[in-house]
N, C-alpha and C positions, 0 to 999 in steps of 0.2 A: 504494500500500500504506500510505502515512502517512494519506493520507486515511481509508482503509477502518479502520486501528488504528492509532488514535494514540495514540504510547506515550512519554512522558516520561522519553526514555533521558539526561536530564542531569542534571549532580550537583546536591545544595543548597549553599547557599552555607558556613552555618555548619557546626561539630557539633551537634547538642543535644544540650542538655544535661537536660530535663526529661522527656524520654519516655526509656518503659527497651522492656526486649525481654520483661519478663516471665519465668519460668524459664529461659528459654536464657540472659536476663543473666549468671545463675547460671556459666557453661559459658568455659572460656579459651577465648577468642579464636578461635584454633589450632583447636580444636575444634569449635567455632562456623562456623567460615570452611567445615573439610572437611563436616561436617553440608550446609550449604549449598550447598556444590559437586556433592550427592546427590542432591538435591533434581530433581525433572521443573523445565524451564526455566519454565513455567506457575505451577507452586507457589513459585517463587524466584522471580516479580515480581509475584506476589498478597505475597507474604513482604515484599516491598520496598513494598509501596505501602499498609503498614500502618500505619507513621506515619517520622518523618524520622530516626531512629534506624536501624530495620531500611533505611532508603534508604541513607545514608547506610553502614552494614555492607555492603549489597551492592555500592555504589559504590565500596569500598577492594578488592576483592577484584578480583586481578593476571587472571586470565582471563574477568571481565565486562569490565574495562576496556578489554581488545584486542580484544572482536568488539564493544563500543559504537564502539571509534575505528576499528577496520578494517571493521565490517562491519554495523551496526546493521540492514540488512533484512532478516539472518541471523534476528533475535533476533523482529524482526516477522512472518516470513516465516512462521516453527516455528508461533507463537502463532497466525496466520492460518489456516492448513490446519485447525488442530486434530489432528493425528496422535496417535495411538494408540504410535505408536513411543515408548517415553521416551527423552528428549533431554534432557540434562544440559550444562553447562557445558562440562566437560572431551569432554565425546561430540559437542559442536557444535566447538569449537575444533578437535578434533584432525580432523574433517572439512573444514573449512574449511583447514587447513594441508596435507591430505591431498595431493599431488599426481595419483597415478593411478586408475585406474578399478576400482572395484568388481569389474566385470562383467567385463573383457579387461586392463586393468592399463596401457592406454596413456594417454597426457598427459587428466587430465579434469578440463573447463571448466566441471563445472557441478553445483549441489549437487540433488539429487531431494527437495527438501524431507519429502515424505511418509515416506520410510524414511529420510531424510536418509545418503542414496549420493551417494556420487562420481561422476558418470559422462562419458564421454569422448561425443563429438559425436554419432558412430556411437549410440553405447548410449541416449544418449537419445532419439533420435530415431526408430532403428527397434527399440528395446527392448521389454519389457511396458508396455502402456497399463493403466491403472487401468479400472475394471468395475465398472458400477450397479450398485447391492445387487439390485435383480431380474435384471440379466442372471449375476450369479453364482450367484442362486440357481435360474434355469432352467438355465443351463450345464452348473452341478454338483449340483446338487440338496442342497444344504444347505441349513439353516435358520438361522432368526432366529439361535438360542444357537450356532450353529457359527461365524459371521457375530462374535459378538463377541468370537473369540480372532484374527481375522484383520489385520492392520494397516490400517488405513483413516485415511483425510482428508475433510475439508470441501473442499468445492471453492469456491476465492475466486474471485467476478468480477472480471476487471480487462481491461482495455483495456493492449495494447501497441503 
């Protein structure tokens, strides 16, 4: 997966001091930080890789810091699928802190990136499998525009 997105999840070294943030400069902190915690996780690291300012803002913030040191393929894993789900900071944390399952509520090992669920061995395994866009659309007989309020993923090649 670092292969396929490599994503430059470490801090810079200094502050800087000569790029600003633009309007948001404008905004406390405090304010600044929750704005950003709002943010789709996609738009908050296009946000961060605008220049060393806005990296360096989303590098201070207390619940980037814990899925980059606890979990960084969390962060690559979201951006990879491409989901449709919005997935925020505080919506990826509190999944990954999550203990039980989604689906039945027993112990669960494992995060479903796509809707990012919780789910227990069981649930993943013999749970709902994801569905080509033409087998959803013979199955059920919807259309393209039906197709784009439903959550859907990219599906990443990888070898395990």
């Amino acid at each position: 997966l670092e292969t396929l997105l490599p994503l430059n999840l470490g801090q810079i070294s200094l502050m800087p001091e000569t790029f600003e943030l633009g309007h948001l400069g404008r905004l406390p902190m405090e304010l600044l930080l929750s704005i950003l915690e709002e943010l789709p996780l996609i738009s908050l690291i296009r946000f961060r890789n605008t220049n060393r300012l806005a990296h360096h803002t989303v590098d201070t913030m207390p619940k980037f810091q814990i899925i980059v040191e606890q979990a960084p393929q969390a962060i690559r894993g979201v951006l990879a699928v491409q989901t449709k789900v919005r997935v925020t900071l505080p919506s990826l944390l509190k999944k990954l802190r999550q203990r039980h399952c989604d689906c039945c509520g027993k112990l669960a090992q494992h995060l479903w990136l796509p809707t990012t669920s919780r789910l227990c061995f069981h649930c993943a395994r013999f749970g709902p499998m994801p569905l080509e866009k033409e087998e959803i659309i013979q199955r059920y007989g919807l259309t393209d525009e039906d197709l784009m309020s439903i959550p859907s993923f990219r599906f990443v090649p990888a070898t395990f």
